[in-house]
C-alpha positions in Angstrom: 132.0 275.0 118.0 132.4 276.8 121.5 135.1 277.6 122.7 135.8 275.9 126.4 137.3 278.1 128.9 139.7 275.9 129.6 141.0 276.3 125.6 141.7 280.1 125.7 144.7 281.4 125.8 146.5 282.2 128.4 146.1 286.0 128.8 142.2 285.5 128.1 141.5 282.6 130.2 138.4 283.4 132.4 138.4 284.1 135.7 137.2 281.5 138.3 135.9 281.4 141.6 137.0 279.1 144.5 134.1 276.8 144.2 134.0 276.4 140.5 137.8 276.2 140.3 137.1 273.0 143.4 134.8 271.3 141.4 136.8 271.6 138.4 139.2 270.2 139.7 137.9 267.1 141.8 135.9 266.7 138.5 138.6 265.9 137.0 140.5 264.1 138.9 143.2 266.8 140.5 142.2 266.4 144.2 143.0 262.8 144.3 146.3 262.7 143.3 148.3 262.1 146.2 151.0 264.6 147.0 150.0 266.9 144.4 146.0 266.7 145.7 147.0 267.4 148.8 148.7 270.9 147.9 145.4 271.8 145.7 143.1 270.8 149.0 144.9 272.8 151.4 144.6 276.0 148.8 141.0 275.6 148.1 139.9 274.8 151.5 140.1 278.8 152.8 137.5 281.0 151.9 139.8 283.7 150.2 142.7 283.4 148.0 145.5 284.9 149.8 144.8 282.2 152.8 144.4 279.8 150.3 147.8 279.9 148.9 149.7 280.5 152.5 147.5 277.1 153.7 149.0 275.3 150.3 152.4 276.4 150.9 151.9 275.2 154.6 150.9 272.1 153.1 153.5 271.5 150.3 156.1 272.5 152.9 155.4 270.1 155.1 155.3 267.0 152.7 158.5 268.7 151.2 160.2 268.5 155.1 159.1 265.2 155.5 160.5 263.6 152.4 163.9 265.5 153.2 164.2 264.2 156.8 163.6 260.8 155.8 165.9 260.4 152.8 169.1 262.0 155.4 168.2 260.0 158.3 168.1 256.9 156.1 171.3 258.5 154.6 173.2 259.0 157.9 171.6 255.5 159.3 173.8 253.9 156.7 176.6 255.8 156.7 177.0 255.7 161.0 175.4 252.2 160.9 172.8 253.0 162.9 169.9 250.6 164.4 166.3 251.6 163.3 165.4 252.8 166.5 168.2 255.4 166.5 167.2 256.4 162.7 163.9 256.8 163.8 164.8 259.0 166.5 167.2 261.1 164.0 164.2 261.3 161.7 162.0 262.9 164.2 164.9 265.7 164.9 165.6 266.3 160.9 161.9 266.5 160.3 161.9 269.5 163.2 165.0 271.2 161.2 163.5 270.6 157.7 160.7 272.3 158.7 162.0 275.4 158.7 164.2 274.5 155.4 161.4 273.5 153.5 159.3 276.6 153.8 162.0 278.5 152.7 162.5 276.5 149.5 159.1 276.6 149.3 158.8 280.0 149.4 161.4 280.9 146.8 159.6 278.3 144.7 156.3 279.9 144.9 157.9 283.5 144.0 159.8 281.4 140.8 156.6 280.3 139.7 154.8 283.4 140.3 156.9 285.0 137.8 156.6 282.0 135.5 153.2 282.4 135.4 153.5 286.2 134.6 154.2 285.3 131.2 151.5 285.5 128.5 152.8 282.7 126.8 152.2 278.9 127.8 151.1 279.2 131.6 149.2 275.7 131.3 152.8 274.4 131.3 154.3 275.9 134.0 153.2 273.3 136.7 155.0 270.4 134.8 158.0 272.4 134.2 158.4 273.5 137.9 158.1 269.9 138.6 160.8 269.2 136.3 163.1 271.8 137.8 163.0 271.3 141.3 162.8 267.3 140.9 166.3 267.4 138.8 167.6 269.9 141.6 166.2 267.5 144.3 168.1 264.6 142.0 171.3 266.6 142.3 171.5 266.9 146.0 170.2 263.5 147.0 173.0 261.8 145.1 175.8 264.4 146.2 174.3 263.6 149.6 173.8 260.0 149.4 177.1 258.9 147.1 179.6 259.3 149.9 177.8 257.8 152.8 177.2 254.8 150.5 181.1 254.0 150.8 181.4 250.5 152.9 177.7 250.0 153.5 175.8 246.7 152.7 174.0 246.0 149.5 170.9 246.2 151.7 171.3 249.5 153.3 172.5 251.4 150.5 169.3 250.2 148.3 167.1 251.7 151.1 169.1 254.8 151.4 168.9 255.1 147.1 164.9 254.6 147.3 164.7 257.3 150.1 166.6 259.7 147.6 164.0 258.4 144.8 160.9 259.0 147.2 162.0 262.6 148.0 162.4 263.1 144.4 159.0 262.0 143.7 158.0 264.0 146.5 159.7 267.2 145.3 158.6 267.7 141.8 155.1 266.4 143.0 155.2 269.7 145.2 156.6 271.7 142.9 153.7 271.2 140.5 150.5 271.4 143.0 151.5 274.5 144.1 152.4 276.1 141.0 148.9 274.8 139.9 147.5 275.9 143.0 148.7 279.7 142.2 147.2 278.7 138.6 143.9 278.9 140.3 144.5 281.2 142.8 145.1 283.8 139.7 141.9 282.8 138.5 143.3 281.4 135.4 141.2 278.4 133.8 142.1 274.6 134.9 143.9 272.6 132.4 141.4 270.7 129.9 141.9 267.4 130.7 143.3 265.0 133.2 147.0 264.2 132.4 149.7 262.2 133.9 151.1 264.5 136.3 153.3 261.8 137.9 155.4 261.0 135.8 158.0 263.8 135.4 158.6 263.5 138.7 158.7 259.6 138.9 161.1 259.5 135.5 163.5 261.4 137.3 162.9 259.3 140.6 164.1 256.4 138.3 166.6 257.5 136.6 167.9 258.5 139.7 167.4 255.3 141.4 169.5 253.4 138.6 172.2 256.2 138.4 173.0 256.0 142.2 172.5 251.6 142.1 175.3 251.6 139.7 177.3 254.3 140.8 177.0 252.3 144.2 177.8 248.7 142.9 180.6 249.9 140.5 182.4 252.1 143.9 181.8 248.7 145.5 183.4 246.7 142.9 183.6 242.6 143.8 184.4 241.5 147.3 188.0 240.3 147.6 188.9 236.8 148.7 190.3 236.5 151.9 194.0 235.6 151.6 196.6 234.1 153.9 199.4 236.9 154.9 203.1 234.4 153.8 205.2 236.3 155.4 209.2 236.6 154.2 211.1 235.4 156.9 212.9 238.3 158.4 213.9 240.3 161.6 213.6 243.4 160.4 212.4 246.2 162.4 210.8 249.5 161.4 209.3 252.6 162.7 207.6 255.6 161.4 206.8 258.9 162.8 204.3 261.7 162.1 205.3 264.6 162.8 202.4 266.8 162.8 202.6 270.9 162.1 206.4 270.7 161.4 208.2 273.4 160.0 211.9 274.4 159.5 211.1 277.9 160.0 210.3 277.3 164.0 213.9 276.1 164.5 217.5 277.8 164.9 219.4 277.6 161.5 221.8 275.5 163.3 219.3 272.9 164.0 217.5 272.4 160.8 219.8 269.3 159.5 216.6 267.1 159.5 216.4 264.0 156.5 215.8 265.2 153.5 212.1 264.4 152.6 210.0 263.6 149.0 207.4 265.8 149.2 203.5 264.9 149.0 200.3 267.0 149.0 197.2 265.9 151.3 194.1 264.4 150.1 192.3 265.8 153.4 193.5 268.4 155.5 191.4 266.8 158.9 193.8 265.8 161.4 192.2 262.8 161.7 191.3 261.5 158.3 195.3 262.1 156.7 196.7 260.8 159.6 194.3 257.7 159.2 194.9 257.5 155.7 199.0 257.8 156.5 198.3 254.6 158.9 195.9 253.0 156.5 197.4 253.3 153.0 193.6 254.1 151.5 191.5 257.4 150.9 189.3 259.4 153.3 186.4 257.8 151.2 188.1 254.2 151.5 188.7 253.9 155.1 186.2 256.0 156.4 187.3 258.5 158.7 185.9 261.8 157.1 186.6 263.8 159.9 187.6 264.2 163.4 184.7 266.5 164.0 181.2 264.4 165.1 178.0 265.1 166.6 176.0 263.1 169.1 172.1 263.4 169.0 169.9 263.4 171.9 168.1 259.8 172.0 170.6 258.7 169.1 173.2 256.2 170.6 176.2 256.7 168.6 178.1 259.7 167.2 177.6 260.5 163.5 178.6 263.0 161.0 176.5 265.4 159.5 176.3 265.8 155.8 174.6 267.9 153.3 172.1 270.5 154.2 171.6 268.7 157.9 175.1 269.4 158.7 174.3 272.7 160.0 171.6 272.2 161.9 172.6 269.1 163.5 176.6 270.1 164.1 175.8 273.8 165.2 172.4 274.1 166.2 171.5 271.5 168.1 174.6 271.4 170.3 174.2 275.4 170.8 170.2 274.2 172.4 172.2 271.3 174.4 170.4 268.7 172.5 173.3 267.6 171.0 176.9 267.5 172.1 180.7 267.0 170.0 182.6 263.9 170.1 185.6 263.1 168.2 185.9 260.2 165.5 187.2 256.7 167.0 188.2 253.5 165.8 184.7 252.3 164.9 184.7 254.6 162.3 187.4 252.9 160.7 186.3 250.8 158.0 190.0 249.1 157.2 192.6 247.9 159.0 195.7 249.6 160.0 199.4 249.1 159.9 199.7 247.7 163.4 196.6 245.3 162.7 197.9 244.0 159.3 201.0 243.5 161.0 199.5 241.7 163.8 197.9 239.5 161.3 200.7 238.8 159.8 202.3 237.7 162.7 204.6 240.8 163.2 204.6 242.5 167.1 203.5 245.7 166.8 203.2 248.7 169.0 201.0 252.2 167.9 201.0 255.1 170.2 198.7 258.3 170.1 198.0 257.6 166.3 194.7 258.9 165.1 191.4 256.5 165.3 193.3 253.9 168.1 190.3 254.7 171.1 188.9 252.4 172.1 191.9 250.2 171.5 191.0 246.1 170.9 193.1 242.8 170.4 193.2 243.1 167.0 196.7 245.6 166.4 199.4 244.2 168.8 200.0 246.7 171.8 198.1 250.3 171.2 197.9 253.0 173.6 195.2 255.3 172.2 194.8 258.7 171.7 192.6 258.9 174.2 195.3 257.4 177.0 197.3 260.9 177.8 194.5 263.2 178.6 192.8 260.0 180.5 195.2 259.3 182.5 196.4 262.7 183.5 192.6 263.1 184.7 193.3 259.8 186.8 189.9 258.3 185.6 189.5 255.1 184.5 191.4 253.6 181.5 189.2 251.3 179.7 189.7 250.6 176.2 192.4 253.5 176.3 194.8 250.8 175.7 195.3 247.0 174.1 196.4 244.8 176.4 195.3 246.7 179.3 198.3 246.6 181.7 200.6 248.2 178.7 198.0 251.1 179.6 198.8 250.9 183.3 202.3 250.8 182.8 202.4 254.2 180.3 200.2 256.1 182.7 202.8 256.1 184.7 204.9 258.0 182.4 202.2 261.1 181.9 204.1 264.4 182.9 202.6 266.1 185.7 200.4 269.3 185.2 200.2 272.5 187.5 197.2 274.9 187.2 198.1 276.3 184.0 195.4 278.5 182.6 195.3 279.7 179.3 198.1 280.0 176.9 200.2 278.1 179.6 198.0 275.3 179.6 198.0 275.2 176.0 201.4 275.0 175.9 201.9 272.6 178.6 199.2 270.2 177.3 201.4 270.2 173.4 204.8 269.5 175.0 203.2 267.2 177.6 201.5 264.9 175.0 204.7 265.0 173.0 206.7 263.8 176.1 204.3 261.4 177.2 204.5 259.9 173.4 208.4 259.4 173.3 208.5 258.3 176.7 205.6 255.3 176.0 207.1 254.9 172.8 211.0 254.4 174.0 210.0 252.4 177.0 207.5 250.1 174.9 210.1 249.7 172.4 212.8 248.6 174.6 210.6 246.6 176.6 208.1 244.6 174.7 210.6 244.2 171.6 207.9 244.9 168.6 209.4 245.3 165.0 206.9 247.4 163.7 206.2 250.5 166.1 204.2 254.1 165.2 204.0 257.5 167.2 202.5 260.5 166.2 203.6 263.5 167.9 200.6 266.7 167.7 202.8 269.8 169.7 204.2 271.5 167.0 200.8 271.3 165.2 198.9 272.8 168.5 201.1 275.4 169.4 201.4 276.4 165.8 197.4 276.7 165.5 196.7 278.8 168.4 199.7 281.0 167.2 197.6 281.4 163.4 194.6 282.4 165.5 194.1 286.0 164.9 192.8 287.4 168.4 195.6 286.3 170.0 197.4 289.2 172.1 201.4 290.3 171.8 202.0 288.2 174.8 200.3 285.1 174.0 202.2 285.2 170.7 205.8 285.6 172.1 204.9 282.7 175.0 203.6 280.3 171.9 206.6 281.4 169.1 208.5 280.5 172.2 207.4 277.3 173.0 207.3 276.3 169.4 211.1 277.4 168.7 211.8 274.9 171.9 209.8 272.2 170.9 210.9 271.8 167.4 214.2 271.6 168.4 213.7 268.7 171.0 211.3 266.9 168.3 214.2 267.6 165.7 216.9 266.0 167.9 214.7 263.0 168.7 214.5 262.6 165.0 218.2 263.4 164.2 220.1 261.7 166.9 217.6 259.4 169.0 215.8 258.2 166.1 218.5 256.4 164.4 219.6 254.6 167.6 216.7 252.7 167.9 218.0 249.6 165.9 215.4 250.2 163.4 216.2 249.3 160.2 213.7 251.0 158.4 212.7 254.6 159.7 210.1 256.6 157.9 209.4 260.0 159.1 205.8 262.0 157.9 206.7 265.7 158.3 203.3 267.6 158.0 203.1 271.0 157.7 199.9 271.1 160.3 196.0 271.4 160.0 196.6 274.7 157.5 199.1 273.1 155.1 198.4 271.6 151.8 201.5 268.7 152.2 205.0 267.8 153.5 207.4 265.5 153.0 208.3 262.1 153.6 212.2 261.2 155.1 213.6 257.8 154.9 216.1 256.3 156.8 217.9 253.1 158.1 219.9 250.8 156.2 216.5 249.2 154.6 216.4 253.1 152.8 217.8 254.1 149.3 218.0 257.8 148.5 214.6 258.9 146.8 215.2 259.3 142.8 214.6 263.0 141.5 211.3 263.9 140.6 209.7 260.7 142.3 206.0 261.5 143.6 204.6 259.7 146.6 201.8 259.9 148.1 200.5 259.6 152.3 198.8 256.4 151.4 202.3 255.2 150.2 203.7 254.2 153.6 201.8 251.8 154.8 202.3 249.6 151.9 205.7 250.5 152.0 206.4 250.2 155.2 204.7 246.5 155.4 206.6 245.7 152.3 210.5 246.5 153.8 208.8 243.7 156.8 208.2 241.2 153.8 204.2 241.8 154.1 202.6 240.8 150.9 201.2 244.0 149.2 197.2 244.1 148.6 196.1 244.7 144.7 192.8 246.6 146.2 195.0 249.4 148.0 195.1 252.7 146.9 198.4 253.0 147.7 201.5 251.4 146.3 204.6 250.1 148.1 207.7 252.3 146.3 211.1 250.3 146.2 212.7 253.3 144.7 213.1 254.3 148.5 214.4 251.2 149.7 217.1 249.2 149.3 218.1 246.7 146.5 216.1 243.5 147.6 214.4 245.2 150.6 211.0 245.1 148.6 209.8 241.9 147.7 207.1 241.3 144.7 204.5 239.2 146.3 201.3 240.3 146.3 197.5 239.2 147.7 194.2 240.6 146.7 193.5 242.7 149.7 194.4 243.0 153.5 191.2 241.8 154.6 188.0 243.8 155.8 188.2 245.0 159.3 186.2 243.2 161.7 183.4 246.2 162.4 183.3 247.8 165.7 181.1 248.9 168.2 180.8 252.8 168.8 181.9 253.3 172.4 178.9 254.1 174.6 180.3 257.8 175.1 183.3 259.6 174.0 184.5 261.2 177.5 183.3 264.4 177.9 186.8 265.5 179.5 188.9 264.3 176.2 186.6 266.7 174.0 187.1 269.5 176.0 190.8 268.6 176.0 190.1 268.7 171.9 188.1 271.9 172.1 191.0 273.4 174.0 193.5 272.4 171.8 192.1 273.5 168.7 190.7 270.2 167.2 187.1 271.0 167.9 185.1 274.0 167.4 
């Protein structure tokens, strides 16, 4: 019998021209099959090889860029809870990016299977296990991408956002193997014999995939808790805690250093934003949603997102270098649970938070808030709208700002860290005395700025002496608030977060107040600790869902009571703010916060 081209081996295979290797192929069935027909038409419709394989890689790239772009904007649609329009709008900027990304990968994909088919042995296979490889890869990636934007979305969303993944899977190993087929022919090798499912490597894995990241999805999820009264113990007991953000003992005089003894903790995120949230919060980065401070607002997109996987560079550096995007910083609609001041509130405790993380745009739902927005906005004079809950506690602490000179530079650097840090205690002690709450929160950022710009290594021999000297004086006044004001306060629970700043990997915790026991040795606590302990000491009910744990080992005999509910209750979702004010970025930006 006669031996069919098609059958010989691989280093004898005869050579074929364009026009026999075309009909071979639509004869059998090659050029109609889809993604993979596509590639093959785009190689066989030039007259000579070498254009023929640069129009197939043109061709496999930009299927490749388009399956990419929609899977992330779906992605970052769920995770920023974004209408369509605004997805659609991000898709038609991530398809510009991927464009670029996908010839590369499509590139280094062509040169792998070049070599691949350099080999004598079993060429007729390469195709399928090119296919194989870069769909697994694309697997991979899609569910690294995908798993963690998939935290606190609907059932809905994160099925569509699952099936985008599984499309560009499909998509990917379908490229994969037309254009290693395509440089098959283009070597003049023979066509494979007979028509074969091509699909379904590439649509097993899509599957698989699918069901991996379904369950992965629905088991994160877990079952919806009930929504449970807050029973409050009947008590009067007032507390306060303070973060104390880029502390360290070496910026102060030995003399001065007498501050509580803390238990120490390590971080589960070094962004400003997302421990200090997690501090407030008693859940995980993942939990409450607050990844980090650091966001990115698209031309045409009408709310700020964060940029993950491979779009992260290109939407959170290039686009804002060509001014079609710009920085914002993360605000309380990103915030997925409630906080100690609004779990409070619910629970019929007055509360009062000023300057903590993720409190702009401030609503009715915490007790009194003055954002972190409120200091820079009303130093600028402009207008104060949602920088504080209810709105004249806003007008009344505005009046407190320190006034500003025309510092420039380091001088304004430093006056902007000890002038939030005044404006902070002064709110704080005035709202406190005034308005009575039994729950109250400040975070205080001045040792954490001025101890940033001092680690920055282009800083000159004067900057450093004006900033080790402003740090030596501003640890000590935040250490005597904490030694001798803090205790005066009629609190009887204080709990003091000493972090050692954006850089560190932990601090400690301090409690005081008669509510607090001395910590045992050896006892581990972590930042998600407080809140639960905190609300506990106030005769809150702790929630089984929370990842952290109220500790009575710090408090007093009786000062912890047992009772528990099944969660604190979903927080009521927010709208983004229309814009984050330009002027508070560039406040951040200054500072350090932003890059």
């Amino acid at each position: 019998m006669e031996k069919r081209p098609e059958d010989a081996e691989d280093g004898k295979a005869e050579a074929l021209s364009f026009e026999e290797a075309r009909e071979r192929l639509r004869a059998r069935g090659y050029l109609d099959r889809g993604v993979e027909g596509a590639v093959l038409k785009g190689v066989l419709s030039s007259r000579s090889r070498a254009r023929g394989v640069l129009n197939g890689a043109a061709v496999a790239a930009t299927l490749l860029a388009t399956a990419l772009a929609a899977s992330d904007a779906v992605i970052l649609s769920v995770a920023a809870a974004l209408p369509v329009k605004d997805g659609l709008v991000l898709f038609l900027w991530l398809l510009l990016g991927s464009l670029l990304l996908a010839l590369v990968l499509v590139a280094a994909l062509g040169g792998v299977a070049w070599l691949r088919l350099s080999s004598r042995a079993g060429s007729e296979h390469a195709p399928a296990e090119m296919g194989v490889v870069l769909g697994l890869l694309a697997a991979l990636f899609g569910a690294l991408t995908a798993l963690p934007a998939l935290d606190g979305a609907a059932p809905l969303a994160a099925v569509f956002a699952v099936l985008s993944v599984a499309v560009a899977v499909f998509v990917a190993a379908r490229v994969a193997r037309g254009l290693t087929t395509a440089l098959l022919v283009s070597r003049g090798k023979a066509v494979l014999g007979r028509a074969r499912a091509t699909g379904l490597p590439g649509a097993g894995i899509a599957i698989v995939a699918t069901v991996a990241l379904l369950v992965a999805f629905f088991v994160r999820r877990g079952q919806e808790p009930p929504d449970e009264p807050l029973v409050v113990t009947a008590n009067t007991r007032r507390a306060i805690v303070v973060g104390l953000d880029g502390y360290s003992d070496r910026f102060l005089p030995a003399a001065t250093r007498a501050l509580p003894a803390g238990t120490p903790y390590l971080k589960t995120s070094r962004d400003p934003a997302a421990f200090w949230t997690s501090v407030a919060t008693g859940e995980s980065a993942r939990r409450h949603g607050v990844g980090a401070l650091d966001l990115v607002r698209v031309a045409g997109v009408s709310a700020p997102l964060r940029p993950r996987g491979a779009s992260a560079l290109y939407l959170g550096k290039v686009l804002p270098a060509l001014g079609l995007a710009r920085r914002e910083s993360v605000t309380s609609a990103a915030r997925r649970v409630p906080a100690l001041w609004e779990v409070a509130h619910r629970a019929g405790i007055p509360s009062l938070a000023v300057s903590w993380w993720t409190t702009y745009p401030a609503g009715d739902g915490g007790g009194t808030v003055l954002s972190n927005h409120l200091y820079f906005a009303a130093r600028s004079g402009g207008p104060l709208v949602g920088e504080a809950w209810p709105e004249e506690a806003g007008v009344r602490a505005a009046k407190l700002v320190p006034r500003r000179g025309g510092e420039q530079g380091v001088a304004r650097l430093v006056a902007d860290a000890e002038g939030w840090d005044a404006f902070v205690l002064a709110s704080f002690r005035e709202a406190w005395v005034t308005d009575r709450p039994r729950l109250g929160l400040l975070y205080l950022p001045g040792l954490d700025i001025l101890a940033s710009a001092l680690a920055e290594a282009d800083r000159d021999a004067g900057d450093r002496v004006a900033l080790a000297n402003a740090l030596s004086g501003e640890a000590a006044r935040l250490a005597t608030f904490v030694r001798e004001e803090l205790p005066g306060l009629g609190a009887d629970l204080t709990v003091t977060v000493l972090d050692g700043g954006r850089e560190s990997a932990g601090g400690s915790i301090a409690f005081g107040g008669p509510l607090a026991a001395p910590a045992p040795p050896g006892l581990k606590l972590a930042p998600e600790d407080v809140a639960p302990t905190v609300l506990a000491a106030l005769g809150v009910p702790s929630a089984r869902d929370l990842t952290g744990r109220p500790q009575p080992a710090v408090l007093a005999q009786g000062a912890s009571g047992g009772a528990t509910v099944a969660s604190w209750g979903r927080r009521r979702a927010l709208a983004a703010p229309p814009i984050d004010p330009k002027a508070y970025v560039e406040n951040l930006r200054s500072l350090g916060y932003l890059k």
